[in-house]
C-alpha positions in Angstrom: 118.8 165.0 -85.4 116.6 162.8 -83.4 114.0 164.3 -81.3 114.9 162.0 -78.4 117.2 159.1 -77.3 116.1 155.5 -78.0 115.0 154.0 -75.1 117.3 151.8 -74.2 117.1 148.1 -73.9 119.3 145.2 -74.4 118.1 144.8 -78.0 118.1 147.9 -78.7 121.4 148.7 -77.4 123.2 145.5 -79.2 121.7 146.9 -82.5 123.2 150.4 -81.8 126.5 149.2 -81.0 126.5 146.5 -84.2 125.6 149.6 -86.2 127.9 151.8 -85.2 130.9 149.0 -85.4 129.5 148.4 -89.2 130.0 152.1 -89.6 133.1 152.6 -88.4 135.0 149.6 -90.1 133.4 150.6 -93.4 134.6 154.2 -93.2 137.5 153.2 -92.1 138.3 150.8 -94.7 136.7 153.3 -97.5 139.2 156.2 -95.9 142.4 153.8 -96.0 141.4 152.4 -99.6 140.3 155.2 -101.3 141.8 158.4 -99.5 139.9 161.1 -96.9 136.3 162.2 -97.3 133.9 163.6 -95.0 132.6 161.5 -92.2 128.8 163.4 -92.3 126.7 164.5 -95.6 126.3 167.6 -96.3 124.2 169.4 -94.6 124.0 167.4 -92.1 125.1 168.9 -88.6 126.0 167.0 -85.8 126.1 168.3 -82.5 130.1 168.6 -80.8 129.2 167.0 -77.8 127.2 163.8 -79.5 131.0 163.4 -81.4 132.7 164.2 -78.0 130.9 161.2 -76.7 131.0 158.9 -79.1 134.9 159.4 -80.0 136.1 159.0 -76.6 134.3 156.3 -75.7 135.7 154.4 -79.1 139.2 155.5 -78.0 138.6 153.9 -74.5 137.0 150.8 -76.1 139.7 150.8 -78.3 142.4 151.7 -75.8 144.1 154.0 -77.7 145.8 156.9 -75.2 146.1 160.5 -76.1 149.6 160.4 -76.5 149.1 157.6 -79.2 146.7 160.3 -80.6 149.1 162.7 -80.5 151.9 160.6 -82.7 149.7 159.6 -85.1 148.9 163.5 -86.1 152.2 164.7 -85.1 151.0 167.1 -82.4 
């Protein structure tokens, strides 16, 4: 876990965003490909609110609704 936020900059924030876009479209395509697998490492814990965060504001950005959400997994 990092001991404090990046500062954040222009550069700094295009970088984050192009990494975590990178990320996502590879795990995606590796998880539609290949089948499930874990989206951390073992041992690695990260915190519920930091996923929270970052998975709604993917949904938003990707405007996916809750009740899209909901008839995907059949709740």
């Amino acid at each position: 876990m990092p001991d404090r936020a990046p500062e954040p900059s222009p550069g700094a924030d295009v970088a984050l965003q192009q990494a975590l876009a990178d990320a996502v479209e590879a795990y995606g395509a590796r998880v539609r490909e290949h089948g499930e697998i874990p989206p951390f490492p073992g041992g690695r814990e990260i915190a519920a609110t930091d996923v929270a965060i970052t998975a709604a504001a993917m949904l938003r950005a990707a405007d996916v609704y809750s009740f899209e959400i909901a008839a995907m997994f059949n709740v």
